[in-house]
N, C-alpha and C positions, 0 to 999 in steps of 0.2 A: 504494500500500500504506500510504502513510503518513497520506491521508486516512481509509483504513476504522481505522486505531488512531485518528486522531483524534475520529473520529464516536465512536468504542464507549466513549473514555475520556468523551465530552461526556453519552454518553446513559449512562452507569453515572454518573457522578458526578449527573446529572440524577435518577435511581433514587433514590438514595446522601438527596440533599437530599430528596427527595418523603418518602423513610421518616422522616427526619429530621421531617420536618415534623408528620406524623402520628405520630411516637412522643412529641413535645412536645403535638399535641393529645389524645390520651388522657391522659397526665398531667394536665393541666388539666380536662376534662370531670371526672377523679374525684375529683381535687380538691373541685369545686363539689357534686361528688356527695355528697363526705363532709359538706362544712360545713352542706349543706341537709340532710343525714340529721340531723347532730347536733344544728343549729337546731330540726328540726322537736321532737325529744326533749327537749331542754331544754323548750324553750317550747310547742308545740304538743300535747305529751301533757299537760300538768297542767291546761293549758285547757280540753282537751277532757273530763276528769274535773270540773275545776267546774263545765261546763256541762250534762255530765250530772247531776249532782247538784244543782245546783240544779232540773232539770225533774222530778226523783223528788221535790223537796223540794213545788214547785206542785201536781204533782200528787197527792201525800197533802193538803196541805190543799185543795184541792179534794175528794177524796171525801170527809174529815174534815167538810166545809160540806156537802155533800149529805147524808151520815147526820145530821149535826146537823138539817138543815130535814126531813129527815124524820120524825125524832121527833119533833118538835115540831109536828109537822102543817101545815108550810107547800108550796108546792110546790118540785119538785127543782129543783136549780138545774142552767143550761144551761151548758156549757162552751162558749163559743165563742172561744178563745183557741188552740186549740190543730186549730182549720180555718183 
C-alpha cells in the first residue's frame, strides 16, 4: 500500500513539474511575442511607409518623364525598373 502512495505522490509531483514547466514556457513565448510585436511597430511600420512613399515618389516622376517626352515629340519612355 505504501508503494501505490509512493508511485501517485512520484507521478503527481511529476504532473505538478510538467505544468510547471509549460506554464514558464508560455510566459516566455509571449514574452518574445510582445517585444517582436513592439519591435516590428516601432521600426518596421515607419519603414515600411518610407518605402512606400518613396515608390509613389519614382513612380510620379516616371509618368511626369513620359508626359514630358510626349509632348515634346520624342518616344515614351520604357519602364523597366519596376519588372
Amino acid at each position: 500500500m505504501a508503494e501505490a502512495e509512493s508511485a501517485g505522490n512520484t507521478m503527481s509531483s511529476s504532473v505538478a513539474a510538467i505544468a510547471a514547466m509549460a506554464e514558464k514556457l508560455a510566459r516566455s513565448v509571449g514574452k518574445a511575442a510582445w517585444q517582436a510585436g513592439t519591435t516590428f511597430l516601432v521600426l518596421g511600420l515607419p519603414l515600411l511607409f518610407v518605402v512606400e512613399r518613396e515608390m509613389q515618389i519614382q513612380q510620379m516622376e516616371y509618368e511626369r518623364n513620359s508626359q514630358m517626352k510626349t509632348l515634346l515629340g520624342g518616344p515614351p519612355a520604357v519602364n523597366n525598373s519596376y519588372y
